[in-house]
C-alpha positions in Angstrom: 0.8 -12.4 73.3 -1.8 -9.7 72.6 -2.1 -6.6 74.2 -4.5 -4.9 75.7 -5.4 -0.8 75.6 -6.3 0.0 79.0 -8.4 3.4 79.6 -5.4 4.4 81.6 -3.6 4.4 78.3 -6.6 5.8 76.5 -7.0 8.3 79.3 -3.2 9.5 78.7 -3.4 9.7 74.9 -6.4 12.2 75.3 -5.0 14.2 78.2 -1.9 14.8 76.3 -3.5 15.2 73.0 -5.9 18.2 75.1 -2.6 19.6 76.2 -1.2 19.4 72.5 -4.4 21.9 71.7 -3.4 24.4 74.2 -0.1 24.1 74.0 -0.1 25.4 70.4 -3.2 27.4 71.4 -0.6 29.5 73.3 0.9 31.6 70.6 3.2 34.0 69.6 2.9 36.0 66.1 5.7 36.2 64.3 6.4 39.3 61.1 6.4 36.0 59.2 2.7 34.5 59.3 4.0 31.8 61.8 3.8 31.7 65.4 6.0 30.1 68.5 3.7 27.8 70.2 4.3 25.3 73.4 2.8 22.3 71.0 5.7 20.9 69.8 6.9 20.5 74.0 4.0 18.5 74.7 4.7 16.2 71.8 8.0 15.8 73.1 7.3 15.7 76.2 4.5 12.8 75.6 7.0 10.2 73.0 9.0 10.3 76.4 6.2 9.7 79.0 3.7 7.7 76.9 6.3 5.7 74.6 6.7 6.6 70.6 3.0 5.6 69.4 0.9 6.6 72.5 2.6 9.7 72.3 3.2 10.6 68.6 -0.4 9.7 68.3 -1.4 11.9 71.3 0.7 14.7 69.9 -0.5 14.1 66.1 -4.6 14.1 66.9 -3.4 17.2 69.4 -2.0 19.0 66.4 -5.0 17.9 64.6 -7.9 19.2 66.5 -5.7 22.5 66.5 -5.5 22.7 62.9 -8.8 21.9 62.0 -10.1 24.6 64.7 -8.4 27.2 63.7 -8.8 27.6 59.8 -5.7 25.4 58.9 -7.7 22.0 57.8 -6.1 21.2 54.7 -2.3 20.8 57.0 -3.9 18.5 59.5 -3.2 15.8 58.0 0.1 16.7 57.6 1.0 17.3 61.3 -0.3 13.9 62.3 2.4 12.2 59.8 5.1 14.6 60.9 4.5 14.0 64.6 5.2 10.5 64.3 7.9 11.1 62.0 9.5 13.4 64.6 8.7 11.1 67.4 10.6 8.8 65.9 13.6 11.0 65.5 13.0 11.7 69.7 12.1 8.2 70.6 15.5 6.9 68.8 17.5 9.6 70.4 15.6 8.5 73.9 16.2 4.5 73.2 20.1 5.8 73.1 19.9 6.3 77.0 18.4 2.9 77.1 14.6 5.1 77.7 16.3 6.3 80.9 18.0 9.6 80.5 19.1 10.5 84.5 20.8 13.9 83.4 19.4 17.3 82.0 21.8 17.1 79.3 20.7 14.0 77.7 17.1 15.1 77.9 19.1 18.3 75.8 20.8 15.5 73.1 16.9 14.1 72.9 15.4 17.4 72.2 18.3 18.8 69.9 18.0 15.1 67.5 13.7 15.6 67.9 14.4 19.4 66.4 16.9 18.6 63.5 14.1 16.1 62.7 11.7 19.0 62.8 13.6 21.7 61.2 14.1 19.1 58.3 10.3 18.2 58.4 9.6 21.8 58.0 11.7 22.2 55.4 10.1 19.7 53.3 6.7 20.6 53.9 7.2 24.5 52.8 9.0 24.0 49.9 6.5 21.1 48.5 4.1 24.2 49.8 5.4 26.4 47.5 6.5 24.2 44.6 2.6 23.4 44.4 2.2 27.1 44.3 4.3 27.2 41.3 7.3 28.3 42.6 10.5 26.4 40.8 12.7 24.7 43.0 15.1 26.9 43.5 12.9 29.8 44.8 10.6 27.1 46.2 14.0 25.9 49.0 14.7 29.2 49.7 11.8 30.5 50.4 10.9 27.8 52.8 14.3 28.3 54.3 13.3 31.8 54.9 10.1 30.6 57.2 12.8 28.5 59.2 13.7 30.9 62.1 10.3 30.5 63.6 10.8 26.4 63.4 14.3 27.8 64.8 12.3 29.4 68.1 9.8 26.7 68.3 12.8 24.0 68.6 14.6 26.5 70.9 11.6 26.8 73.8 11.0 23.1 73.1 14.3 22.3 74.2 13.9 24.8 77.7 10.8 23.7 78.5 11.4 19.8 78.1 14.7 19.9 80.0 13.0 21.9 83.0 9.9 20.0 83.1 10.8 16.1 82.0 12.1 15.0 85.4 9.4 15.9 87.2 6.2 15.1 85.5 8.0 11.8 85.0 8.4 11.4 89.0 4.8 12.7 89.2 3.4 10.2 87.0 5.5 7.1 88.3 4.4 8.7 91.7 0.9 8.5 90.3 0.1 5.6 88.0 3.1 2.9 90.0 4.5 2.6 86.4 6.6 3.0 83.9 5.2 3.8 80.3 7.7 3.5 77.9 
């Protein structure tokens, strides 16, 4: 049996990978050099409306564009690997409630797995960051550890925006399209 992309799909992927863009477009500075951004709820938000590769892709290209218009080319790559690494983490926490979560608090459980995933993501990237830097491992860990409490915040909002918004835009979109995505 072969499948077919339909624009619909295509359509979807694109919207959500615009809303990726603006998502992370709305920032906050942080002392640190990071920022708190609403990026990482769209991702989220799409693996659960879209399904794990419509949505990690939408998420990833979303990331993408952001990266590569705003002076951080050389991570882009990156963030389109780690966004379907961390939609996996969601989509497996989301298959758990047989892709039917009917209570706030699983939508909570799906967002707190899809953050440990990227709290540990994070983790990896900055200290490979700084061990290329020349930093041994030792320093290397803990100053990527030190960057964490921005990832912290991001994961934080993530979670309060995905539990208020997920019912919803799912009943919108079944409301909208007469289907089911995932």
């Amino acid at each position: 049996m072969k499948k077919t992309v339909s624009i619909q799909s295509i359509v979807l992927v694109a919207l959500f990978a615009a809303l990726t863009v603006i998502g992370t477009t709305i920032k906050i500075p942080l002392p640190t050099g990071a920022f708190v951004h609403l990026g990482n709820a769209v991702l989220l938000l799409s693996v659960l409306l879209l399904g794990y590769f419509k949505g990690s892709l939408a998420g990833g290209l979303g990331f993408f564009i952001f990266d590569i218009m705003n002076g951080y080319a050389t991570e882009a790559p990156y963030f389109i690997l780690e966004s379907f690494i961390v939609g996996a983490a969601a989509y497996g926490a989301f298959r758990l409630f047989k892709k039917n979560p009917t209570h706030i608090w699983q939508v909570i459980v799906i967002g707190i797995v899809t953050g440990i995933a990227k709290l540990i993501m994070t983790q990896i990237k900055n200290t490979v960051m700084n061990l290329i830097a020349g930093a041994s491992f030792g320093p290397a860990f803990a100053g990527a550890f030190a960057k964490l409490p921005a990832t912290v915040i991001n994961v934080s909002l993530t979670l309060l925006i995905v539990a208020l918004v997920y019912f919803p835009l799912k009943a919108a979109m079944r409301r909208t399209f007469h289907q089911e995505f995932v």
